[in-house]
ROVOPA-336126 format. One record per residue (C-alpha): residue in one letter; x, z, y. Coordinates in steps of 0.02 Angstrom, whole numbers, plus 50000, padded with zeros to 5 digits. Example, Ala and Ser with C-alpha at 12.3 -4.5 7.8 and 13.67 -1.06 7.14 Angstrom:
["A", [50615, 50390, 49775]]
["S", [50684, 50357, 49947]]
END
This chain:
["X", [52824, 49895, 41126]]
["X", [52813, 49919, 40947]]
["X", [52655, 49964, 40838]]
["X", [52676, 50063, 40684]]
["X", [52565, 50002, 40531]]
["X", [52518, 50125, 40386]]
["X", [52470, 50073, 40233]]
["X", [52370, 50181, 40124]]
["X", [52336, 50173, 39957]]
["X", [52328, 50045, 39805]]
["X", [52198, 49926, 39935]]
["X", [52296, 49979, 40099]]
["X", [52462, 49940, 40018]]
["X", [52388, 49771, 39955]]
["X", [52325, 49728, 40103]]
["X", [52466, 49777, 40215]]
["X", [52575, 49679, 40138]]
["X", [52461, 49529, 40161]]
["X", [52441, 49579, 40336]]
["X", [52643, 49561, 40349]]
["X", [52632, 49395, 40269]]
["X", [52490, 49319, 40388]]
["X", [52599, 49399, 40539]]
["X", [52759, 49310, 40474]]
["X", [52666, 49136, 40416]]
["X", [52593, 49142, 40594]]
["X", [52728, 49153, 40709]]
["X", [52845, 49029, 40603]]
["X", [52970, 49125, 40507]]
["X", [53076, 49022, 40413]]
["X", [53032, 48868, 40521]]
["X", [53164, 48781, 40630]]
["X", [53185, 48883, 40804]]
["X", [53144, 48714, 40880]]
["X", [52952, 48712, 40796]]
["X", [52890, 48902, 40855]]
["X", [52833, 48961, 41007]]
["X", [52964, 49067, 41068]]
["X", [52884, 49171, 41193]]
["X", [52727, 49206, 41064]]
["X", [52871, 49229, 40921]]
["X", [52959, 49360, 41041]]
["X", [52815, 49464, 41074]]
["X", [52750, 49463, 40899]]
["X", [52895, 49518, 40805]]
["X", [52925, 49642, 40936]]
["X", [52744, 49719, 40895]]
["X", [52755, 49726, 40703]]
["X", [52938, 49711, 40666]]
["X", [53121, 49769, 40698]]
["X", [53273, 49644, 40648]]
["X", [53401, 49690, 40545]]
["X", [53605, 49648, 40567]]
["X", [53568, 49481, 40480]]
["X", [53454, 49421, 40585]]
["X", [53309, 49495, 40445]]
["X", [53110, 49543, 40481]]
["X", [53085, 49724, 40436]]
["X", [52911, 49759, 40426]]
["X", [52861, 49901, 40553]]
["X", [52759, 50010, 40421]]
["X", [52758, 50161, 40297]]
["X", [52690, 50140, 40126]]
["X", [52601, 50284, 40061]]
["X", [52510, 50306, 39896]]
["X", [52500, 50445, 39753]]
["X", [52537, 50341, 39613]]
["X", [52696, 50209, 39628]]
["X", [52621, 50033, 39535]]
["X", [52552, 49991, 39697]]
["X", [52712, 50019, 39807]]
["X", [52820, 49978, 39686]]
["X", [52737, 49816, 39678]]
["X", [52716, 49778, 39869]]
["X", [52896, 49829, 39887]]
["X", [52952, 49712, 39736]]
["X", [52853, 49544, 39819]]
["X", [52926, 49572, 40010]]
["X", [53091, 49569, 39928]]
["X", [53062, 49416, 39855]]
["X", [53000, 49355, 40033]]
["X", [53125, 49245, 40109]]
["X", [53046, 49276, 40285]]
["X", [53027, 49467, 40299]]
["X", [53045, 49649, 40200]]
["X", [53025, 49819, 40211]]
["X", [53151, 49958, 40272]]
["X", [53228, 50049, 40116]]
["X", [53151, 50226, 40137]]
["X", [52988, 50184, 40206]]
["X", [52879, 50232, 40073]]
["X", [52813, 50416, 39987]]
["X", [52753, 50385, 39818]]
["X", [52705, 50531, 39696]]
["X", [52648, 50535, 39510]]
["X", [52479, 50603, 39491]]
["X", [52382, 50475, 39570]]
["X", [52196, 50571, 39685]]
["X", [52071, 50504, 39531]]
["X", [51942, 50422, 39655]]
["X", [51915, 50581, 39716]]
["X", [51913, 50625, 39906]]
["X", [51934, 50788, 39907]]
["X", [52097, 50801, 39800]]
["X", [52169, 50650, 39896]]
["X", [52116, 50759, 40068]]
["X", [52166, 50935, 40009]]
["X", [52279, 50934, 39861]]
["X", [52392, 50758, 39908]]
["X", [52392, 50794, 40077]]
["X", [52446, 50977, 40064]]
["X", [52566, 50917, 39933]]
["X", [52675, 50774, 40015]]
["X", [52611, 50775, 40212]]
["X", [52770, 50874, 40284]]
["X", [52879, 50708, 40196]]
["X", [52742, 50583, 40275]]
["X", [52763, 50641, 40420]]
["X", [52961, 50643, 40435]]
["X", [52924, 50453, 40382]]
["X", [52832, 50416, 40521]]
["X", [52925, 50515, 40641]]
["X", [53091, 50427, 40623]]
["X", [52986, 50272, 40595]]
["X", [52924, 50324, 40789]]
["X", [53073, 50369, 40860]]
["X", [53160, 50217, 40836]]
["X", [53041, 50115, 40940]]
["X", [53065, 50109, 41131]]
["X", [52891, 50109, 41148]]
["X", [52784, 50143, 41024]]
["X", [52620, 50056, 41067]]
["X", [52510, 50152, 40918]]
["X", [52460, 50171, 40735]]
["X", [52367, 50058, 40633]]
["X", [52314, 50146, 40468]]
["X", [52242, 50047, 40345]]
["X", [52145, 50093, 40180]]
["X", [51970, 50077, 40060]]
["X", [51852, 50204, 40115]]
["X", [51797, 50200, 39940]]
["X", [51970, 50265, 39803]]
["X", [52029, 50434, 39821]]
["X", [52228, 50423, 39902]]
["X", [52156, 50288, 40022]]
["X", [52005, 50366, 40067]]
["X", [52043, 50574, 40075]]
["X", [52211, 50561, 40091]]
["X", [52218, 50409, 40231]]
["X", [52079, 50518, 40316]]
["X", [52208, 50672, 40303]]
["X", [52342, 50562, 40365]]
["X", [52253, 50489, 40522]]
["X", [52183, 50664, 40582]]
["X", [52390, 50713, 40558]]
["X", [52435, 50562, 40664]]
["X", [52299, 50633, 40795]]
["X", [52355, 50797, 40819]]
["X", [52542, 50756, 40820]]
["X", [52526, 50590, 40951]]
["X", [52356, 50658, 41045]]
["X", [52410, 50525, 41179]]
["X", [52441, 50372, 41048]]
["X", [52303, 50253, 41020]]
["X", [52251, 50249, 40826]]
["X", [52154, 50119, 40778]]
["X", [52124, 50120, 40581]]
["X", [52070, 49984, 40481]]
["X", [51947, 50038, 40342]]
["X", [51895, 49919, 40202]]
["X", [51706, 49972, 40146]]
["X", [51671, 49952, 39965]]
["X", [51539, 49838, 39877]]
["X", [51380, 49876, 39889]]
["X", [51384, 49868, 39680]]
["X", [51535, 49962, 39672]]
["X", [51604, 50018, 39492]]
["X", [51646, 50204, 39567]]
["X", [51504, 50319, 39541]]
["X", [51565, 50455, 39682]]
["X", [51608, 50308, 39807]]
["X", [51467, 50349, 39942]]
["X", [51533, 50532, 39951]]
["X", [51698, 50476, 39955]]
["X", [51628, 50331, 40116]]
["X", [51525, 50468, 40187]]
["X", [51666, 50598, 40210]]
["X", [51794, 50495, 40269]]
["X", [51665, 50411, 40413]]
["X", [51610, 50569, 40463]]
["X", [51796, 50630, 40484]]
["X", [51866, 50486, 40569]]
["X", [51743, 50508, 40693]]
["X", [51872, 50612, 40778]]
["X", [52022, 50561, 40750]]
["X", [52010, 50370, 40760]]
["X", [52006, 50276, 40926]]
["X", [51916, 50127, 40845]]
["X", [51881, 50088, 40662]]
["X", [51894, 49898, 40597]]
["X", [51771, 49885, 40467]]
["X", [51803, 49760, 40323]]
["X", [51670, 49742, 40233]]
["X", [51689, 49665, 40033]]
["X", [51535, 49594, 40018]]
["X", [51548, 49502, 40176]]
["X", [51748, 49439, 40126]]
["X", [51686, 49391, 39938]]
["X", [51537, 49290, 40019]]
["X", [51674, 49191, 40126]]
["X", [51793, 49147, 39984]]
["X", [51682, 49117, 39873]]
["X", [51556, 49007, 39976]]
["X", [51673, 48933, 40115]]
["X", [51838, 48947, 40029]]
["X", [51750, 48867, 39858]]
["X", [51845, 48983, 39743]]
["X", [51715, 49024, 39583]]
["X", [51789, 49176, 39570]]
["X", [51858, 49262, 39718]]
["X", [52014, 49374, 39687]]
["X", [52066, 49542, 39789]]
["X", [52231, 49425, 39840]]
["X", [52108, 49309, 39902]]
["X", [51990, 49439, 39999]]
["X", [52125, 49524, 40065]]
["X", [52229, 49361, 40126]]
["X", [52064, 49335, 40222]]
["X", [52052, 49505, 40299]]
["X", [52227, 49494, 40321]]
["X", [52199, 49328, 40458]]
["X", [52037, 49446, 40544]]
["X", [52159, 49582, 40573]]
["X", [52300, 49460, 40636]]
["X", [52174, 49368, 40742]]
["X", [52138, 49528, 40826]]
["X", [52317, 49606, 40843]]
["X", [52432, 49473, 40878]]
["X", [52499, 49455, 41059]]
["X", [52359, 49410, 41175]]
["X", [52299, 49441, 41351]]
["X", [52123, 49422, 41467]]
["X", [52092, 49273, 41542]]
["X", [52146, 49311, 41735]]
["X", [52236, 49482, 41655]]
["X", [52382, 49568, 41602]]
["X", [52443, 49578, 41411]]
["X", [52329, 49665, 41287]]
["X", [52378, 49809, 41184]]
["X", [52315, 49917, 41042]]
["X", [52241, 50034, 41146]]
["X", [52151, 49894, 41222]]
["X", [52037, 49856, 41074]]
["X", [51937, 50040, 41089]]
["X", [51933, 50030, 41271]]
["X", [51883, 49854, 41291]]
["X", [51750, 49897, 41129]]
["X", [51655, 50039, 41198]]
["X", [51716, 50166, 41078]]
["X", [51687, 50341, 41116]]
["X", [51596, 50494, 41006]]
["X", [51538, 50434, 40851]]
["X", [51517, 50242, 40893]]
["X", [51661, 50161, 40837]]
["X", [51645, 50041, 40712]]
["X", [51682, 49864, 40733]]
["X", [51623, 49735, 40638]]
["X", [51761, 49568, 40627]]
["X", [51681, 49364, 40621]]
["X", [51798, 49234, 40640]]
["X", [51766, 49031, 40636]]
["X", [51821, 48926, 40588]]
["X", [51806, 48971, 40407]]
["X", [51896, 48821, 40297]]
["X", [52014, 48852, 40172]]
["X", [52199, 48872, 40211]]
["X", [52224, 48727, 40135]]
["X", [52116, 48638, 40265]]
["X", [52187, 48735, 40415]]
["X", [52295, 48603, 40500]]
["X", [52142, 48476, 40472]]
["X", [52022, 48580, 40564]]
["X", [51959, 48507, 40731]]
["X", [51815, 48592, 40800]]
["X", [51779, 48604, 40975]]
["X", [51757, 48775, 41077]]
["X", [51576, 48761, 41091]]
["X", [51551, 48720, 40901]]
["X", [51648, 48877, 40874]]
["X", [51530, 48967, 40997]]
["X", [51396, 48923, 40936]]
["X", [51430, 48950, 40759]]
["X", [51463, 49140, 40803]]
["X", [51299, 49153, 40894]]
["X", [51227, 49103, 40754]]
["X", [51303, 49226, 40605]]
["X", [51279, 49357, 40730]]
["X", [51075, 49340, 40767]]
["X", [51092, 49287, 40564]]
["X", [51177, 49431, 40522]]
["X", [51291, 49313, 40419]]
["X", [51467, 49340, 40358]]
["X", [51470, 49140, 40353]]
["X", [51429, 48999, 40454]]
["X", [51348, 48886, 40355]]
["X", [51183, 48929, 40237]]
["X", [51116, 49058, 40336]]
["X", [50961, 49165, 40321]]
["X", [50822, 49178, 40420]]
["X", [50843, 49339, 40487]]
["X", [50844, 49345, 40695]]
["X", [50847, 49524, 40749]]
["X", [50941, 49538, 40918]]
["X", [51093, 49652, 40879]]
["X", [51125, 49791, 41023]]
["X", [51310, 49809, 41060]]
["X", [51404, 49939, 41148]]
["X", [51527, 49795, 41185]]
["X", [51598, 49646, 41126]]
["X", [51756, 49566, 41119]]
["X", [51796, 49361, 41088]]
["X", [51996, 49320, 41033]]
["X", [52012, 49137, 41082]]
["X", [52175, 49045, 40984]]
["X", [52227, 48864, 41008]]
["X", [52244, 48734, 41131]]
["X", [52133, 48684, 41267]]
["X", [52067, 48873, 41311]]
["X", [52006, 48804, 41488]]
["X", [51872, 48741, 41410]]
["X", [51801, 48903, 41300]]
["X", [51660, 48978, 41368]]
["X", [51595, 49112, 41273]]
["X", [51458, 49189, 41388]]
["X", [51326, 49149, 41236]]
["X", [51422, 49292, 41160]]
["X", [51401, 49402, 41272]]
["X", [51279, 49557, 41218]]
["X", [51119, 49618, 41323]]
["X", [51218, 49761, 41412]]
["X", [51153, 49951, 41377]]
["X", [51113, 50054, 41521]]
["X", [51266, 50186, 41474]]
["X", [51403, 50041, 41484]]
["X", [51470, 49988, 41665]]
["X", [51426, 49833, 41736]]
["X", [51573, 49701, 41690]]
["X", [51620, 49806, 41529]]
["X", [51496, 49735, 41390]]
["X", [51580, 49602, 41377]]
["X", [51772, 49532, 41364]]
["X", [51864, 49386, 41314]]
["X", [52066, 49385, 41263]]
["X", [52156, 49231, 41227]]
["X", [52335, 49136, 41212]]
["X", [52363, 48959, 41206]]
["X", [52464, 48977, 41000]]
["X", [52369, 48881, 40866]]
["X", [52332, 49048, 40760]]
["X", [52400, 48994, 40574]]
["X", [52419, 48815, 40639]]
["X", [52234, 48800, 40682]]
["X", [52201, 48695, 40812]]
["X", [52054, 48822, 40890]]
["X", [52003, 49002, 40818]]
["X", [51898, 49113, 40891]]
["X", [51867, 49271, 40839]]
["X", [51727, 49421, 40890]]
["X", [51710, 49582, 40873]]
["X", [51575, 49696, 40908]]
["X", [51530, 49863, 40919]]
["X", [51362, 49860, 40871]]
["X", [51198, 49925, 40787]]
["X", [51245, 49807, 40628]]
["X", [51310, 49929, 40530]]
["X", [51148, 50051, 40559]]
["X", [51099, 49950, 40374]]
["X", [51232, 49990, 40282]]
["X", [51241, 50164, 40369]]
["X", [51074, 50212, 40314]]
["X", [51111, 50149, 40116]]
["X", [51239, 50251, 40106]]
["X", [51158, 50417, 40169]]
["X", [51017, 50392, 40042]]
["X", [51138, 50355, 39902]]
["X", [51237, 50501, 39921]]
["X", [51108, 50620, 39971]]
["X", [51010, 50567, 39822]]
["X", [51170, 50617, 39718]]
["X", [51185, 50787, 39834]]
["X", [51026, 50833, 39798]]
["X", [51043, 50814, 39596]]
["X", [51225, 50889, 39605]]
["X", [51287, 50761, 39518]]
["X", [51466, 50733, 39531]]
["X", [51490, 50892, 39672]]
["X", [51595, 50999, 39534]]
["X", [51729, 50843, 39547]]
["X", [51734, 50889, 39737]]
["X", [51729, 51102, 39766]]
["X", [51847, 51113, 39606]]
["X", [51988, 51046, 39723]]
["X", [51928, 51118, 39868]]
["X", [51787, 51059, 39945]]
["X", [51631, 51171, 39961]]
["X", [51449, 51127, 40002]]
["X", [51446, 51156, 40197]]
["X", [51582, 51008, 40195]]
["X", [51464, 50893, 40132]]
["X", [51294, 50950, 40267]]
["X", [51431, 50927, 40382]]
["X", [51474, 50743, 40343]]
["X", [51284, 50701, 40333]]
["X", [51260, 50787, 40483]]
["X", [51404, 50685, 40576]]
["X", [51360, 50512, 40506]]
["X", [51195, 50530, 40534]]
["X", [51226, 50573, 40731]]
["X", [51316, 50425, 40722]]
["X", [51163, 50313, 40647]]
["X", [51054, 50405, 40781]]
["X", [51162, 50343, 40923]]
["X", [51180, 50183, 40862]]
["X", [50991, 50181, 40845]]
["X", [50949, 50220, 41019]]
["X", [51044, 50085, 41102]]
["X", [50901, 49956, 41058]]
["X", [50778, 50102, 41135]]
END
């Protein structure tokens, strides 16, 4: 069982490589055998690693980007790791770089250097036993990440129709600096439709409002942000199981999330939300942490503590609680559990997966995800941002010079706005 991680881009390489880091700090590497878990240890590096001769971590991934600072720098800090690294080989790099520009990242990159990205992942594949599925991961909003990671994960589709893919998309701030950044969001969404099982959406804002206001960092950093979407990911991903069930895997998360069509993103809240520093002094109880979710989700509240006023019931397909730490006999999460649609079987709104490991020496975490009308908001923002631009041609010469051409674009609006109507209708 083995799950193949692909990181994407300047953001996707970044935060990859903190995703390795949170896996590794996790489990105990570099700790004495005699302080880890051994059975959690097992099953974890078996999922996102292989072991060299020496006894060596090799990260279970393939770095991809069109310009090499961001590789070369990812590639440059594992080595200096002392509890993992990357396999030699396991990145394609080119020179020109996709300009924050979706179409040349989707056309022109992908036309250029897919046959080699492929061959990557293929031996990559080949030399699991089992290989349990892809995890993409890259910024909706750049140009390799975005068009090219879209590329990419329609490639991994059509090669491995029976391998779950469950990509991990970072959504941009809502004040981004990139002017083209909603076409570049729209067309990957409305793409990924299809070839994604499930889509983790990690939103900016909502990390920056975390550091900044429960991490107490003036000015929050992208090594902070992504260190924290890092742990949401990890929370998710590492070994688990239900509470009277078998072990979880990634094709668990769509199934047990309700995706299907064009509802498929899931939104990520985790408590507690202290520092790392703090972690190991963290002691709150199961129903704290309950009820402290509740709360940011009828909030609609990245955090758990300053809230706004805002109460409107949330309609999910399905959600999903990830309970960490000791004493899981006593976590009862039913105040989690959505008001079940009329589509969704009985018994399948709602699950809860768990294992007894302090997640990054936390005494209790708890983690939910939901696939839910939350992201109708930012859905419907960034239709009217880039159909205001679509309308004024601004910025469309960018797009059709490198292969794009108009029909593309009704396309995408038409697609992610199916997907807002769906959404839209579970609440009906």
């Amino acid at each position: 069982m083995s799950l193949l991680t692909l990181q994407i881009g300047q953001c996707g390489n970044q935060l990859g490589f903190e995703f390795f880091n949170v896996l590794a700090q996790d489990v105990g590497v570099g700790e004495p055998e005699s302080c880890r878990d051994s059975e959690y240890y097992s099953a974890s590096v078996e999922r996102f690693f292989t072991v060299d001769r020496q006894g060596g971590l090799i990260a279970s991934a393939v770095l991809v980007d069109t310009e090499r600072k961001a590789v070369g720098r990812v590639l440059k800090d594992a080595c200096y790791s002392d509890k993992w690294h990357y396999a030699s080989g396991a990145a394609y790099t080119s020179s020109q770089g996709a300009g924050n520009n979706w179409a040349l990242g989707y056309f022109e990159q992908a036309e250029k250097g897919m046959d080699e990205i492929c061959n990557l992942v293929r031996r990559n594949a080949e030399q699991r036993d089992w290989l349990e599925g892809f995890l993409p991961i890259f910024s909706l909003a750049g140009g390799t990440g975005s068009g090219l990671g879209t590329k990419l994960t329609e490639t991994l589709r059509d090669n491995y129709p029976k391998t779950p893919v469950v990509t991990a998309v970072v959504w941009p701030f809502k004040s981004g600096e990139v002017a083209v950044q909603a076409y570049n969001v729209l067309l990957s969404l409305a793409h990924l439709q299809d070839s994604a099982d499930a889509l983790l959406v990690l939103s900016n804002d909502s990390l920056h409002r975390v550091v900044t206001q429960r991490w107490a960092l003036r000015s929050a950093s992208l090594v902070e942000m992504n260190a924290l979407a890092a742990r949401h990911l990890a929370c998710l991903l590492q070994p688990s199981q239900a509470k009277y069930g078998p072990f979880k895997y990634l094709g668990d998360v769509a199934a047990d999330l309700g995706c299907f069509g064009s509802v498929k993103q899931v939104s990520l809240l985790q408590v507690p939300q202290e520092p790392p520093t703090m972690t190991a002094f963290s002691c709150s109880s199961w129903q704290s942490l309950v009820r402290a979710l509740s709360k940011m989700q009828h909030c609609h509240s990245a955090t758990d503590e300053a809230m706004g006023t805002e109460n409107r019931p949330l309609t999910c397909v399905a959600s999903l609680a990830v309970g960490r730490g000791e004493g899981l006999s006593a976590l009862n999460a039913t105040d989690l559990a959505p008001r079940r649609v009329p589509f969704v079987e009985e018994g399948r709104e709602f699950n809860v997966w768990m294992n007894p490991h302090k997640f990054m020496g936390s005494a209790r975490t708890l983690l939910l995800a939901s696939n839910s009308d939350a992201c109708v908001p930012e859905l419907d923002l960034l239709v009217s941002r880039a159909w205001c631009r679509f309308t004024k041609l601004a910025y469309l010469h960018h797009y059709t010079q490198h292969g794009l051409q108009a029909e593309d674009m009704y396309d995408a609006f038409l697609r992610v706005e199916q997907a807002i109507s769906y959404y839209k209708q579970l609440s009906q």
